[in-house]
ROGU-820661 format. One line per 3 residues: their letters; for each residue x, y, z of C-alpha. Coordinates in pm, 1 decimal. Example, Ala and Ser with C-alpha at 12.3 -4.5 7.8 and 13.67 -1.06 7.14 Angstrom:
% ROGU-820661
AS> 1230.0:-450.0:780.0  1367.0:-106.0:714.0 .
END
This chain:
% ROGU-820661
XXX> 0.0:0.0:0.0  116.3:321.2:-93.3  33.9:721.4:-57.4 .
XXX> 42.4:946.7:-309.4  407.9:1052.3:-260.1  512.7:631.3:-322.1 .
XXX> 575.9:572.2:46.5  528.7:218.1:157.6  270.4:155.6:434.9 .
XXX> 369.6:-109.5:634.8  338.0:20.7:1040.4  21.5:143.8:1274.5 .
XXX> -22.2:237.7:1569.4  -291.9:139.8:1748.0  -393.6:344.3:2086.2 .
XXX> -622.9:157.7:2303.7  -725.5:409.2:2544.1  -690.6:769.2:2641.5 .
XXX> -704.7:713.3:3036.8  -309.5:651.8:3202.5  -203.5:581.2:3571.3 .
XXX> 71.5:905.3:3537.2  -16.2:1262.3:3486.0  325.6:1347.9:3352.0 .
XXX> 352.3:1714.5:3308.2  427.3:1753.1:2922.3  161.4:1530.5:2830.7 .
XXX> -176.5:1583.2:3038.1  -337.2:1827.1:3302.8  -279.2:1789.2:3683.8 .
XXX> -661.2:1727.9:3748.9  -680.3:1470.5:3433.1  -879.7:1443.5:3190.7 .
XXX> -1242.3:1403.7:3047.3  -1226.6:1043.0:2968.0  -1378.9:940.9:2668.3 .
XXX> -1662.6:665.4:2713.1  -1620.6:300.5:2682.7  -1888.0:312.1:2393.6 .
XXX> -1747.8:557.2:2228.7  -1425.7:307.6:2174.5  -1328.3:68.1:1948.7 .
XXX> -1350.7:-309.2:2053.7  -1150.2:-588.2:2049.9  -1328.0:-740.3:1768.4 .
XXX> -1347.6:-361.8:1528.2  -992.9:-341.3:1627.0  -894.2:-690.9:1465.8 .
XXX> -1117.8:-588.8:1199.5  -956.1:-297.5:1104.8  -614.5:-477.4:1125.0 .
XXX> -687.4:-759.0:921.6  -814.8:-552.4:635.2  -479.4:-342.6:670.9 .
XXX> -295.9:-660.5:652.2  -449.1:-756.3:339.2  -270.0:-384.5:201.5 .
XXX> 35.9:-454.3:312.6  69.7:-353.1:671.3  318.0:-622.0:873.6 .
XXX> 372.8:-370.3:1196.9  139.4:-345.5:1466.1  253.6:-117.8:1781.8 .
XXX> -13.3:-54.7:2087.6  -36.2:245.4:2270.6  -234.4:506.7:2486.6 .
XXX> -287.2:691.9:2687.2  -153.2:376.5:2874.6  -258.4:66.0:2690.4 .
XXX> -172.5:-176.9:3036.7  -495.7:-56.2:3185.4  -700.8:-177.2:2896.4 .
XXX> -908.0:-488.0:3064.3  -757.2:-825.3:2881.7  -525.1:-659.1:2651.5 .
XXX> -352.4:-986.6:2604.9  -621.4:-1123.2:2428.7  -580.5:-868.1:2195.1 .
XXX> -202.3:-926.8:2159.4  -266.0:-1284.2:2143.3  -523.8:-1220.2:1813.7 .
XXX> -321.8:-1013.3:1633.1  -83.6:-1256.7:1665.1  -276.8:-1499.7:1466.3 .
XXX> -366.3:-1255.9:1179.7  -122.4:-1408.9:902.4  89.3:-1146.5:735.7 .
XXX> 148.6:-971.6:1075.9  528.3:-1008.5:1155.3  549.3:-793.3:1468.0 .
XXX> 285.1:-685.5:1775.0  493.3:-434.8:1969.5  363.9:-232.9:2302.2 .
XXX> 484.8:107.8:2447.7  436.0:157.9:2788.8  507.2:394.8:3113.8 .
XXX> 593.0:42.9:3277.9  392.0:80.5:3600.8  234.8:-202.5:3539.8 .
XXX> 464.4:-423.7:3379.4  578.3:-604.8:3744.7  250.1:-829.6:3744.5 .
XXX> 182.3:-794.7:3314.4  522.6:-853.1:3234.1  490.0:-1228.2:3125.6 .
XXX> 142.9:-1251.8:3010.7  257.0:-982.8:2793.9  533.6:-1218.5:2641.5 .
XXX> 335.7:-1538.9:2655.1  67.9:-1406.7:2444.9  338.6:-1363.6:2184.3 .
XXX> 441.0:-972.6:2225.3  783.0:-881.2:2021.5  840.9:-599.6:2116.1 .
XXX> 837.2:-339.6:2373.8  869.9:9.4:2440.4  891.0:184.0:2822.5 .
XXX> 865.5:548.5:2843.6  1186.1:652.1:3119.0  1252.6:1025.3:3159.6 .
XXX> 1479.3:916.5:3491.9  1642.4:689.9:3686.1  1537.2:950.4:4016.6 .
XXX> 1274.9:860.1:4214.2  1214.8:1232.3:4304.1  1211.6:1330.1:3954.0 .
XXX> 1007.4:1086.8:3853.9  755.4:1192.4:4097.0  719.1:1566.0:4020.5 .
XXX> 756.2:1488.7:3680.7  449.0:1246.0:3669.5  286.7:1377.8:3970.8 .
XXX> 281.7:1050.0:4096.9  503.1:837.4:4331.6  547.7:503.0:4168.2 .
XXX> 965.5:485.7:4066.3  966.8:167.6:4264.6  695.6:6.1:4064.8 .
XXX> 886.4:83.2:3719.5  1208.7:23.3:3837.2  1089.8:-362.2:3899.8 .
XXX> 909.1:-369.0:3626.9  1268.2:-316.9:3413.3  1446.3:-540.2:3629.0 .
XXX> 1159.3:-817.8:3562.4  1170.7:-699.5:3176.3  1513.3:-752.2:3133.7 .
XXX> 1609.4:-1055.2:3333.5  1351.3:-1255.7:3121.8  1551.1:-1165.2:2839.3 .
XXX> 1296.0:-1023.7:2611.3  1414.9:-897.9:2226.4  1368.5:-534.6:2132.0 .
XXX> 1378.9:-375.6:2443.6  1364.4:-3.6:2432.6  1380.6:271.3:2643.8 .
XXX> 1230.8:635.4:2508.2  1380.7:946.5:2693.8  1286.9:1298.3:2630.6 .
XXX> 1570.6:1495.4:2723.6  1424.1:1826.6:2933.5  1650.3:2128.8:3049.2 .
XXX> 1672.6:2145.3:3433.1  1459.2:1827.5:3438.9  1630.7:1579.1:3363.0 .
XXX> 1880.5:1655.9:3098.6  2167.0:1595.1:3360.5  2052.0:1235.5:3340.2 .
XXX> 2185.0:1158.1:2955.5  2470.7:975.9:3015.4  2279.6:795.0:3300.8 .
XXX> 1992.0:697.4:3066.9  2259.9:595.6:2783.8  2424.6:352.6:3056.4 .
XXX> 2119.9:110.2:3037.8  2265.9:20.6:2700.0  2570.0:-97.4:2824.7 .
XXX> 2529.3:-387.5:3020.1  2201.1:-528.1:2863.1  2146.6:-560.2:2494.6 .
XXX> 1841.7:-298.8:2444.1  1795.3:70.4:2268.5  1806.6:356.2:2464.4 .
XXX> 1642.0:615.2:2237.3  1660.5:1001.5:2302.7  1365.2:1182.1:2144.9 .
XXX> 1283.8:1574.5:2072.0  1048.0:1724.2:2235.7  737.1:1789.6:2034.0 .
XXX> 535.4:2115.2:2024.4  249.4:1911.6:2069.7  23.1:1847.5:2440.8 .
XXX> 133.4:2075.0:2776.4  501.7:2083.3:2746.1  528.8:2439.1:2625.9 .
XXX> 255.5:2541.1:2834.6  462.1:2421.0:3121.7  758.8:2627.2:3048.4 .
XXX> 989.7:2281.1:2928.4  1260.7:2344.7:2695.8  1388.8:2033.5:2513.8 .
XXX> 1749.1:1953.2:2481.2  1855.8:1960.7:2096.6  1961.4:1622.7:1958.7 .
XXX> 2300.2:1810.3:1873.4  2377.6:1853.3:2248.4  2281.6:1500.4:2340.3 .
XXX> 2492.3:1343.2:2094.3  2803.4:1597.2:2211.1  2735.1:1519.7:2605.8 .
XXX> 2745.7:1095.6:2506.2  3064.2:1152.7:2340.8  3167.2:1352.6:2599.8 .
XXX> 3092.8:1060.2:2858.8  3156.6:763.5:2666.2  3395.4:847.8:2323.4 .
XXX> 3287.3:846.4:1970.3  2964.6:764.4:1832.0  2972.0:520.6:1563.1 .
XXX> 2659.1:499.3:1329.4  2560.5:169.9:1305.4  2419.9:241.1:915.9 .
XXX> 2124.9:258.3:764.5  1844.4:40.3:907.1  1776.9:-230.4:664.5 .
XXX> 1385.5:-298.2:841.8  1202.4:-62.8:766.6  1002.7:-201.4:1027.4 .
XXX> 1177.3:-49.7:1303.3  1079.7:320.5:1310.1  1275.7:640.6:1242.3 .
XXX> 1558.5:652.7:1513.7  1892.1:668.8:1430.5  2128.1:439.0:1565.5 .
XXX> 2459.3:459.6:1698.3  2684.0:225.9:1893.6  2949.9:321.9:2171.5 .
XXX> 3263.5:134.1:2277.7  3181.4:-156.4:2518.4  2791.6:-114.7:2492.3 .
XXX> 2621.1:-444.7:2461.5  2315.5:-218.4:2330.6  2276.5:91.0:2115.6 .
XXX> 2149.2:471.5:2157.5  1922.7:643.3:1911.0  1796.8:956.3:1802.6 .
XXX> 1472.9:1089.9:1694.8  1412.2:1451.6:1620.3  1150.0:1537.5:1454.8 .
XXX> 1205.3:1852.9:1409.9  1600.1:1915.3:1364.3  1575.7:1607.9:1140.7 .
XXX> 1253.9:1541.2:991.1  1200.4:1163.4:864.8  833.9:1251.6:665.7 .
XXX> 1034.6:1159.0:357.4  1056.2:778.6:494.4  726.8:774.4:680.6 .
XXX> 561.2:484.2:667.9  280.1:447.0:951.2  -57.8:563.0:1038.5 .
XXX> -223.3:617.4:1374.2  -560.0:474.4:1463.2  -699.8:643.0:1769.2 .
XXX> -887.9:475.6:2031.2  -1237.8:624.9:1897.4  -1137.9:439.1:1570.8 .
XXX> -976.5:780.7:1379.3  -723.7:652.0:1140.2  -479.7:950.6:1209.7 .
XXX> -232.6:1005.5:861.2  18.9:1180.2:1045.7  72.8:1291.8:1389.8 .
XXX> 51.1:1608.1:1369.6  -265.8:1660.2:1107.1  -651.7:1643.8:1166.5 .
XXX> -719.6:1471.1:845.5  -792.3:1079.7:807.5  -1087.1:858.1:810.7 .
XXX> -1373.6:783.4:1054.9  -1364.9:440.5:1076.2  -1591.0:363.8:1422.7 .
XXX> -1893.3:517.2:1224.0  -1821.7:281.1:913.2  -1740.4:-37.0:1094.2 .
XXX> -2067.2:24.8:1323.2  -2310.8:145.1:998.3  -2201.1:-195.6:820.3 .
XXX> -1948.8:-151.5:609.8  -1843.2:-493.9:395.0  -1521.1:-588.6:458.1 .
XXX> -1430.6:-520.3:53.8  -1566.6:-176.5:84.7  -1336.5:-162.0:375.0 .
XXX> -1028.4:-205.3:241.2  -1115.3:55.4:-29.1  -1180.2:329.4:200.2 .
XXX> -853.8:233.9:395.4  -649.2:228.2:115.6  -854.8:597.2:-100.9 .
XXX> -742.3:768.3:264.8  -389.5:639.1:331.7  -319.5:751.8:-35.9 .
XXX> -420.2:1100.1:90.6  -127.0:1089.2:358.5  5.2:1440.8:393.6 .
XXX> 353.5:1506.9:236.8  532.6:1624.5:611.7  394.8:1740.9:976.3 .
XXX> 485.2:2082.8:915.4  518.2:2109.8:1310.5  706.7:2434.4:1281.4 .
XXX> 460.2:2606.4:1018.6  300.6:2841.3:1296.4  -15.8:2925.9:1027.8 .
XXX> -75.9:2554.9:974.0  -499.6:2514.8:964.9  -439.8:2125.2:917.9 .
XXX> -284.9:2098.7:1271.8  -492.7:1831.6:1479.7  -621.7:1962.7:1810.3 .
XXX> -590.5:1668.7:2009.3  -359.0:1603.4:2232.7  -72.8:1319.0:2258.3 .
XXX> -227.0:1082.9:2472.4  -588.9:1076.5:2259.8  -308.4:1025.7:1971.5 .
XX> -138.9:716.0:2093.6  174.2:952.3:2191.1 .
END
């Protein structure tokens, strides 16, 4: 499957709810949210629905997300489904890892391959004003429990924050060296309350410079050869048993090599982050839609998929209003 600009469509993202157990500051408000109602999202059974016909275009990438997708009731059935859908080569899962102590391995028995958890800091204290809530100690063995059972494609996503946590870096980076996982440093977006809350992102630039600073040279480890495996850029550093990435969005932009779509818990197939256009797909699935008819509208929207996010383009009208964790950020 393929958009109008000849990108390949091979990855979605699937978020499964917008309600999370964290109220991290650069993502929602201190008193929450208005939770969107249980009818108004997608089942199990739309979900696979949805899938499967995307399958049958050429998607082979499945990652679930949130809000938190942990606190979605049986979510391993889910994982377990998709799992079954032939043509699906990988069901992957980002998480703030609060939960992962008791999920941990129903998540990889149900056939999981992959995993992302969200870690800002290795601080306790940080942790807590950052999320405005006190739960370090349930992450921290929920990594430990991750990474003695020795699952592939661990990764760790940091979003490096002036006078946060951006003192942290080489800290973060360190995870890499003794286990075999990705420790990926990503810009902070203009998107949800982190400018609102004052937070100024460390450039991708400086990051690199304070690694090499801690740890010698960074040594690109080439051109990813799965496309399957998102946009970061990877490097590896001397006597690392993992690797650190990059992704900036902004310094960087990969819209060129795009090639995923977003499908929001309320069933809006999103065709980039940081645009309102796509397809209503709850209304067509729940009005009757054959499965033939479908794939057709699936395929007519993802060929609309706009060229780039234009996330610094100040006048942009097509800018989405919703914020990252209705988005699966």
């Amino acid at each position: 499957m393929q958009d109008q600009y000849a990108r390949k469509i091979e990855y979605v993202r699937i978020s499964l709810t917008d309600r999370c157990n964290l109220r991290c500051r650069y993502c929602m408000p201190e008193n929450g949210i208005v939770k969107m109602p249980h009818a108004d999202m997608l089942t199990f059974a739309e979900i696979l629905r949805v899938v499967r016909a995307l399958v049958a275009l050429g998607i082979k990438k499945v990652r679930l997300t949130g809000g938190e997708p942990l606190v979605r009731r049986n979510l391993t059935d889910l994982i377990y489904a998709l799992r079954q859908i032939p043509g699906i080569e990988q069901v992957a899962l980002t998480t703030n890892g609060v939960l992962l102590p008791r999920m941990a391995e129903d998540l990889l028995q149900a056939g999981l391959t992959g995993l992302n958890i969200s870690l800002d800091t290795l601080r306790a204290g940080t942790f807590a004003e950052l999320t405005r809530r006190p739960l370090f100690a349930q992450v921290q063995a929920g990594l430990e429990k991750v990474l003695a059972m020795g699952m592939e494609q661990v990764k760790f996503n940091c979003v490096p924050i002036y006078e946060v946590n951006d003192d942290e870096i080489p800290a973060l980076a360190a995870l890499a060296k003794d286990y075999p996982v990705q420790v990926r440093f990503i810009e902070l977006m203009p998107i949800g309350c982190a400018y609102a809350a004052g937070y100024r992102g460390v450039p991708m630039t400086e990051v690199r410079a304070r690694l090499e600073q801690a740890y010698g040279r960074l040594c690109p480890v080439g051109k990813k050869s799965d496309p399957l495996q998102g946009p970061a850029e990877y490097y590896q550093l001397a006597g690392f048993a993992g690797r650190v990435g990059f992704i900036d969005a902004l310094e960087h932009p990969f819209c060129a090599a795009c090639n995923r779509v977003r499908l929001t818990a309320d069933g809006f197939l999103k065709l980039c982050l940081n645009q309102k256009n796509g397809l209503n797909l709850r209304d067509l699935l729940r009005n009757g839609i054959s499965d033939d008819n479908l794939k057709r509208a699936l395929q007519q929207a993802v060929y609309r998929k706009p060229a780039e996010h234009l996330f610094r383009d100040s006048k942009n009208t097509a800018k989405d209003s919703r914020a990252m964790y209705q988005v699966g950020g």
